[in-house]
Each structure stands twice: as structure tokens, then as C-alpha cells.
N, CA, C and O of each residue as an XYZ file, in Angstrom:
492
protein
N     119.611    109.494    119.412
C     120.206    110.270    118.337
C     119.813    109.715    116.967
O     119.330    110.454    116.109
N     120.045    108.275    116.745
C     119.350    107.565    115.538
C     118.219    107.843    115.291
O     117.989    107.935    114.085
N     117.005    108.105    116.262
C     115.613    108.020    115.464
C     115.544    109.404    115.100
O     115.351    109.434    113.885
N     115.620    110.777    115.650
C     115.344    111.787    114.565
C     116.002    111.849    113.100
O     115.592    112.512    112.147
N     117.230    110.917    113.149
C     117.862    111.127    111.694
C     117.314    110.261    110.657
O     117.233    110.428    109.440
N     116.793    108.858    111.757
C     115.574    108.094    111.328
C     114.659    108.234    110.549
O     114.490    107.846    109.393
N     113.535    109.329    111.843
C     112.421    109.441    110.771
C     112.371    111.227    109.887
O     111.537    111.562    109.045
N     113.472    112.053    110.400
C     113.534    112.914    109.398
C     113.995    112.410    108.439
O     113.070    111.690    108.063
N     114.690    112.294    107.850
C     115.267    111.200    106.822
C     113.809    110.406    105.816
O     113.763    110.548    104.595
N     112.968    109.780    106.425
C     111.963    109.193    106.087
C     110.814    110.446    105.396
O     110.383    110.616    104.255
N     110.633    111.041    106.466
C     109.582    112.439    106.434
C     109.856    112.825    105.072
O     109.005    112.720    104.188
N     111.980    113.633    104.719
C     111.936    114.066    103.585
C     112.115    113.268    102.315
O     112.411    113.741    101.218
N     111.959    112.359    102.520
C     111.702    111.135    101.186
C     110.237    111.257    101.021
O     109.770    111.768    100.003
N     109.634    110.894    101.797
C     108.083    110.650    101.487
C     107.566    111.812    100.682
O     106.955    111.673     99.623
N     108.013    113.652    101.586
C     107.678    114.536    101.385
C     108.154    114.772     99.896
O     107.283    115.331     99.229
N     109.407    114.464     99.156
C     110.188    114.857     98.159
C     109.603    114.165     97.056
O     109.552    114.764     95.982
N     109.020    112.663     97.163
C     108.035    111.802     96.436
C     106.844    112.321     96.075
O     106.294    112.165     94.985
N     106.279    113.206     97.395
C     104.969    113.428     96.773
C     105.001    115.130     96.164
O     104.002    115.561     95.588
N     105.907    115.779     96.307
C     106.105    116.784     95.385
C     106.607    116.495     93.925
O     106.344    117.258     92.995
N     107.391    115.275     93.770
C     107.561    114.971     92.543
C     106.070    114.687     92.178
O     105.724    115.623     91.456
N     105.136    113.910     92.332
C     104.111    113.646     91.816
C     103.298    114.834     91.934
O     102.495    114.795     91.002
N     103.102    115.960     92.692
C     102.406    117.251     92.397
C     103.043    117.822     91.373
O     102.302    118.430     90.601
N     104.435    117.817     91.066
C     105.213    118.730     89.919
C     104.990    117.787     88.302
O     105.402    118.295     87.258
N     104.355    116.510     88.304
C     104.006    115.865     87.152
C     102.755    116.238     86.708
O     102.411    116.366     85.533
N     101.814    116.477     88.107
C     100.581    117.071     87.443
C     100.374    118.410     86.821
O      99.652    118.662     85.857
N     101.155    119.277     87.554
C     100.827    121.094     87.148
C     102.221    121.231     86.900
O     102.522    122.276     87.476
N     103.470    120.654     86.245
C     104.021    121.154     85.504
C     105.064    119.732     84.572
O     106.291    119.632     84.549
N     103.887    118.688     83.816
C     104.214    117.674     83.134
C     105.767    117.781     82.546
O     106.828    117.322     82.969
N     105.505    118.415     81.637
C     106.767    119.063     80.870
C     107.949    119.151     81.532
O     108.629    118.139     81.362
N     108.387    119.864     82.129
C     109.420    120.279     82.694
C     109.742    119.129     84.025
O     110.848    119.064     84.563
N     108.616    118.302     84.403
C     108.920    117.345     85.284
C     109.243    116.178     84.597
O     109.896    115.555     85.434
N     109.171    115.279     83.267
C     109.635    115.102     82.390
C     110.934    114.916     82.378
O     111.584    113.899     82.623
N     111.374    116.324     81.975
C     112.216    116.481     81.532
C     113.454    116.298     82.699
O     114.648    116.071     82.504
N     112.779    116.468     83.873
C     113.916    116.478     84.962
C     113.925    115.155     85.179
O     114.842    114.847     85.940
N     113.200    114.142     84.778
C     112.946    112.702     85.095
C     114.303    112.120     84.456
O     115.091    111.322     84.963
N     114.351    112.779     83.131
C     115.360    112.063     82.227
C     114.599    111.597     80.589
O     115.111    111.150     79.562
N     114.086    111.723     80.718
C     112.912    111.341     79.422
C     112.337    112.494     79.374
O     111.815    112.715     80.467
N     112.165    113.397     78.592
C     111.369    114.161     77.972
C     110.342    113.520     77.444
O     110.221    112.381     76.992
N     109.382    114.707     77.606
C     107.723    113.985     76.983
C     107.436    114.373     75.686
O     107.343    115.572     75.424
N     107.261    113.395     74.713
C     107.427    113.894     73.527
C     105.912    115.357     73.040
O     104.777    115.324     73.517
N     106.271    116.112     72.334
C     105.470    117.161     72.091
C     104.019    116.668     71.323
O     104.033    115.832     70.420
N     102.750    117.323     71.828
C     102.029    116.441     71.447
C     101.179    115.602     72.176
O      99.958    115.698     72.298
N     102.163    114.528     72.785
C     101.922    113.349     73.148
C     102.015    112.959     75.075
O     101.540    113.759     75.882
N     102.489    112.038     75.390
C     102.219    111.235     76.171
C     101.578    111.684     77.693
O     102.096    111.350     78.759
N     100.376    112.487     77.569
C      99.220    112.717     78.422
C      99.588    111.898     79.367
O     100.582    111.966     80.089
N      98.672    111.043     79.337
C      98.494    109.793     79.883
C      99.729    109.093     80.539
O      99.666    108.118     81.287
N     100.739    109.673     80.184
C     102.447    108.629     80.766
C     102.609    109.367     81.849
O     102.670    108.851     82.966
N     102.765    111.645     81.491
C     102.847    112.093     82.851
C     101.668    112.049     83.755
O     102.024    112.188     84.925
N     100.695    111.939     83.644
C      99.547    112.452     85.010
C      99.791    110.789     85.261
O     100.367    110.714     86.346
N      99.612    109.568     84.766
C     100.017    108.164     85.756
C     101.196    108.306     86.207
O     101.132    107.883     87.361
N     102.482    108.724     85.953
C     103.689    108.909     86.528
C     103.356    110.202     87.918
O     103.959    110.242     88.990
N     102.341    111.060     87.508
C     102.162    112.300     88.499
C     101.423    111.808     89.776
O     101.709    112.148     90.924
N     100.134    110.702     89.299
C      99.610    110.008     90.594
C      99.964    109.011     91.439
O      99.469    108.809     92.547
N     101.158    108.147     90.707
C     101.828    107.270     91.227
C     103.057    107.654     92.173
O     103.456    106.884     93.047
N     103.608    108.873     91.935
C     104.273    109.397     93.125
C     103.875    110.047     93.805
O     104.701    110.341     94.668
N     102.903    110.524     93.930
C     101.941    111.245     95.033
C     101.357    110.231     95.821
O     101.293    110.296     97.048
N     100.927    109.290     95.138
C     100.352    108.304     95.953
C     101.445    107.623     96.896
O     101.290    107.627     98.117
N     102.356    107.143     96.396
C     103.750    106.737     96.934
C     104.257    107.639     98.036
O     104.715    107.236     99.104
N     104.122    108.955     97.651
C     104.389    109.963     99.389
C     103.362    109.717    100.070
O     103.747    109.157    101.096
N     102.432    109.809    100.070
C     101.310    110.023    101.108
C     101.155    108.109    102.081
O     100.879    107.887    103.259
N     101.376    107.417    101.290
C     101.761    106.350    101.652
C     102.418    105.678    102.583
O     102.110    104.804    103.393
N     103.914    106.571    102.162
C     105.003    106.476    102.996
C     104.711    106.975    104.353
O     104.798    106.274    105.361
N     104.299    108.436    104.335
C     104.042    109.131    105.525
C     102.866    108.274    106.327
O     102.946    107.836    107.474
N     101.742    108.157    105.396
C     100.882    107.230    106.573
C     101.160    106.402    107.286
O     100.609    106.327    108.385
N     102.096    105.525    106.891
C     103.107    104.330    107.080
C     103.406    104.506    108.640
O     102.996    103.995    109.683
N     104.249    105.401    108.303
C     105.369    106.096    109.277
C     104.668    106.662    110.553
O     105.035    106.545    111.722
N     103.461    107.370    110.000
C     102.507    107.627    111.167
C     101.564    107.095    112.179
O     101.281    107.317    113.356
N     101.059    106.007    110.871
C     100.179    105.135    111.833
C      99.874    103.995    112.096
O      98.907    103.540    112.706
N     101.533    103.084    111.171
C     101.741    102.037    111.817
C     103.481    102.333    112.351
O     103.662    101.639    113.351
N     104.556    102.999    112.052
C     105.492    103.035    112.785
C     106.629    102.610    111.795
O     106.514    102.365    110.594
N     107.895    102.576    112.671
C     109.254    102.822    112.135
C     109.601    101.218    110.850
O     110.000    101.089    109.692
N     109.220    100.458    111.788
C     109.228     98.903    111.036
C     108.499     98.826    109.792
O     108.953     98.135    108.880
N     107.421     99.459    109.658
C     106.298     99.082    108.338
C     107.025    100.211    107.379
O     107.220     99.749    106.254
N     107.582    101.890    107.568
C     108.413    102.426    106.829
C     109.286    101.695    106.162
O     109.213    101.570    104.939
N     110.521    100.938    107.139
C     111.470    100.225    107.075
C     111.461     99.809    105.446
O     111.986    100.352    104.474
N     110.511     98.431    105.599
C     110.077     98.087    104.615
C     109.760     98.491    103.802
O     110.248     98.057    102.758
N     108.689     99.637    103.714
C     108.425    100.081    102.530
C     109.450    100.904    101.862
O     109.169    101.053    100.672
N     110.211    101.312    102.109
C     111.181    102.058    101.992
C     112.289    101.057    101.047
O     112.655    101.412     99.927
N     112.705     99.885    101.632
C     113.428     98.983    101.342
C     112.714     98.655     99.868
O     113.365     99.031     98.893
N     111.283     97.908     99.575
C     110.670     97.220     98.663
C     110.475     99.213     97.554
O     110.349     99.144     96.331
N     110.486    100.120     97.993
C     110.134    101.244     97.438
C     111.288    101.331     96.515
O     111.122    101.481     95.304
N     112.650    101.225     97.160
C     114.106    101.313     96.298
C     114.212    101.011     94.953
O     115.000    101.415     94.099
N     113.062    100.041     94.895
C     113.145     98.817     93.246
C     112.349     99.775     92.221
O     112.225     99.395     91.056
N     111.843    100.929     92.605
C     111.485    102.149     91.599
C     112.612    102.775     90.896
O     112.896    102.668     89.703
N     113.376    103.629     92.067
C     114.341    104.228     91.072
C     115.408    103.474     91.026
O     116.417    104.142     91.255
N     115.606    102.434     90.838
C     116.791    101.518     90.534
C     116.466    101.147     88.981
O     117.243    101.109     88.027
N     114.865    100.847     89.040
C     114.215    100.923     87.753
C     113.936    101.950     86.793
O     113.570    101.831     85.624
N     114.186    103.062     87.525
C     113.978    104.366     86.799
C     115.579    104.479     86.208
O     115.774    105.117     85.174
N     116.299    104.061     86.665
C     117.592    104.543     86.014
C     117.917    103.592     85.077
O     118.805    103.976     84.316
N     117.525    102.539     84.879
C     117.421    101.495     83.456
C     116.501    102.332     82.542
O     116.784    102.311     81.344
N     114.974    103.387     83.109
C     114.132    103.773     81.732
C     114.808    104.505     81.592
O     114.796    104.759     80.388
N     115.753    105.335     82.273
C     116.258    106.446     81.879
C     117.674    106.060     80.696
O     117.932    106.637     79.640
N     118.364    104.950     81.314
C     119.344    105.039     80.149
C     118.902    103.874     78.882
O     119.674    103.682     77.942
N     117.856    103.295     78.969
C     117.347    102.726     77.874
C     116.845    103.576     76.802
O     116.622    103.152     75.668
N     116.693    104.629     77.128
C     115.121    105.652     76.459
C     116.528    106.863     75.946
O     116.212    107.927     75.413
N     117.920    106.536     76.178
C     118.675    107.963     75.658
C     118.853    109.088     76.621
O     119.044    110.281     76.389
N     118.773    108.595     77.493
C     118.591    109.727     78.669
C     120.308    109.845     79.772
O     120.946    108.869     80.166
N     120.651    111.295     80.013
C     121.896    111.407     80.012
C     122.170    110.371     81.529
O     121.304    110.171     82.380
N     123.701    109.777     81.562
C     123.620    108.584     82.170
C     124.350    109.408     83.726
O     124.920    108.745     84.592
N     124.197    110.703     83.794
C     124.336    111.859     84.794
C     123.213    111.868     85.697
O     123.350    111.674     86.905
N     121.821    112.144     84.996
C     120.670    111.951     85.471
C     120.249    110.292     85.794
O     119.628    110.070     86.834
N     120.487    109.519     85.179
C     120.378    108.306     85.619
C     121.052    107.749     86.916
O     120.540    107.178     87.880
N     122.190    108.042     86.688
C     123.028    107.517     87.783
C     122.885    108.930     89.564
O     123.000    108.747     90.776
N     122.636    109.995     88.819
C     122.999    111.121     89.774
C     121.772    111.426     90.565
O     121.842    111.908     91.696
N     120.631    111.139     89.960
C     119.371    111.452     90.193
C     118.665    110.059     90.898
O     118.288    110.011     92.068
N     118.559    108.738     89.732
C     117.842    107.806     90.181
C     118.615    106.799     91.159
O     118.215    106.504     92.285
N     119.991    106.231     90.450
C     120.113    105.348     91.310
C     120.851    105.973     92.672
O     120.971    105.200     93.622
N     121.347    107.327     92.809
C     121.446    108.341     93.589
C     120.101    107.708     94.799
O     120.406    107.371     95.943
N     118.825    107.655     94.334
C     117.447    107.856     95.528
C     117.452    106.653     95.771
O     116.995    106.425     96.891
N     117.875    105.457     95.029
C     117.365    103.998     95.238
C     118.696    103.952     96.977
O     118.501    103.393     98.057
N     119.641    104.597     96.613
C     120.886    104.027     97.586
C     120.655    104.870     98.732
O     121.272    104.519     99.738
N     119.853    105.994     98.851
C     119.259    106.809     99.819
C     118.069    106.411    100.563
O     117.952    106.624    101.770
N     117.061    105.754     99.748
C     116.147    104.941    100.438
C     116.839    103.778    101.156
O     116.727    103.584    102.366
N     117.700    102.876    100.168
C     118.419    102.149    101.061
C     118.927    102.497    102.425
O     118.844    101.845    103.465
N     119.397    103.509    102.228
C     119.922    103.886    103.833
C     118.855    104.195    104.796
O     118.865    103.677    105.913
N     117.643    105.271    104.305
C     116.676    105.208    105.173
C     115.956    104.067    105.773
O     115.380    104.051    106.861
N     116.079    103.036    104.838
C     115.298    101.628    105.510
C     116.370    101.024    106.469
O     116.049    100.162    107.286
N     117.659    101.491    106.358
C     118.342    100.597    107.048
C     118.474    101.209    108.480
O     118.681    100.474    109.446
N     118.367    102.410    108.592
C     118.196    103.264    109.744
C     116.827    103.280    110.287
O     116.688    103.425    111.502
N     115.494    103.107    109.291
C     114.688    103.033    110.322
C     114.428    101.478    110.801
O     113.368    101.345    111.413
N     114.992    100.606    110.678
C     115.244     99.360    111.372
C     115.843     98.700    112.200
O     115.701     97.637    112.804
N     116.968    100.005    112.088
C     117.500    100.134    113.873
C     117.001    100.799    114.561
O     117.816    101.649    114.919
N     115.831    100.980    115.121
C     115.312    102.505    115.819
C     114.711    101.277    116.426
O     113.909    101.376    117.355
């Protein structure tokens, strides 16, 4: 009963990671803005498409993980992965960003990965 909640659980993290990083490339702006930081007008090119490849890369990662070395190497990555949005919710309320989205959004995923690593390490 544990491992499908296991690695579905895992699947839609990885999967939800690397759509965030497809939604930074073809729609910067508005992914941005759902981050918690708006991108200033103008400007920071270069902040969304590295923020857009770094979570794409981060899903596809995960899933390889999961696929073709197994539940234990997820585990981990999953666990060491957490220290993103735990960190994202410090840029978010450092930078003015509502502490709804910080708390509701980021450290919301850091305590969800937590759980996924802790479930796929009992499997």
C-alpha cells in the first residue's frame, strides 16, 4: 500500500517541478509572478530562463532517479532537494513578497518533499 503512495507522490513532484520550469520558459512573467517575486519590467531575462532551466532540469532528474536507480536514490534527492524551497521562501519574503505565497506555496513544497523522502525510504 506504501509504495504506490510512495512513488506517485514522487512522480507528481518531479512532474510539477518540471512544469514549473517549462512555465518559466514560455510564460516568464506570469511564472514570476506566481513565484512570489515579480520580474521587474524590462529586465531580468537572464533570472527567469536560469530559474526556467533549473527546474526542468530538477524534474527530469528526479524522475530519472526514480527510474533508473530506484526508491533510495529518490529518497535522497528529494530530502537534499527540500533546501530549495525552504530557500525560496526566505527570497520570497526578503524581496517583499506576500508571506501567503511564501509560507503557502514554498515552505508548503519543502514539508511535502519532506514527506515524500520520508515515504520513499520506507518502501
Amino acid at each position: 500500500m506504501l509504495s504506490p503512495i510512495a512513488y506517485g507522490l514522487a512522480i507528481a513532484l518531479d512532474l510539477l517541478i518540471l512544469f514549473i520550469g517549462y512555465r518559466f520558459l514560455t510564460q516568464p512573467r506570469a511564472a514570476a509572478a506566481g513565484y512570489g517575486v515579480p520580474a521587474k519590467d524590462g529586465g531580468d531575462a537572464a533570472y527567469l530562463t536560469i530559474k526556467g532551466w533549473r527546474d526542468a532540469t530538477y524534474g527530469v532528474m528526479g524522475l530519472a532517479l526514480l527510474f533508473f536507480v530506484g526508491a533510495q536514490a529518490e529518497a535522497w534527492y528529494m530530502l537534499v532537494a527540500a533546501i530549495m524551497p525552504f530557500a525560496d521562501t526566505v527570497i520570497v519574503l526578503r524581496n517583499g513578497g506576500a508571506k501567503a505565497t511564501a509560507f503557502g506555496v514554498h515552505f508548503a513544497t519543502a514539508v511535502v518533499l519532506l514527506v515524500s523522502a520520508t515515504l520513499l525510504f520506507l518502501v
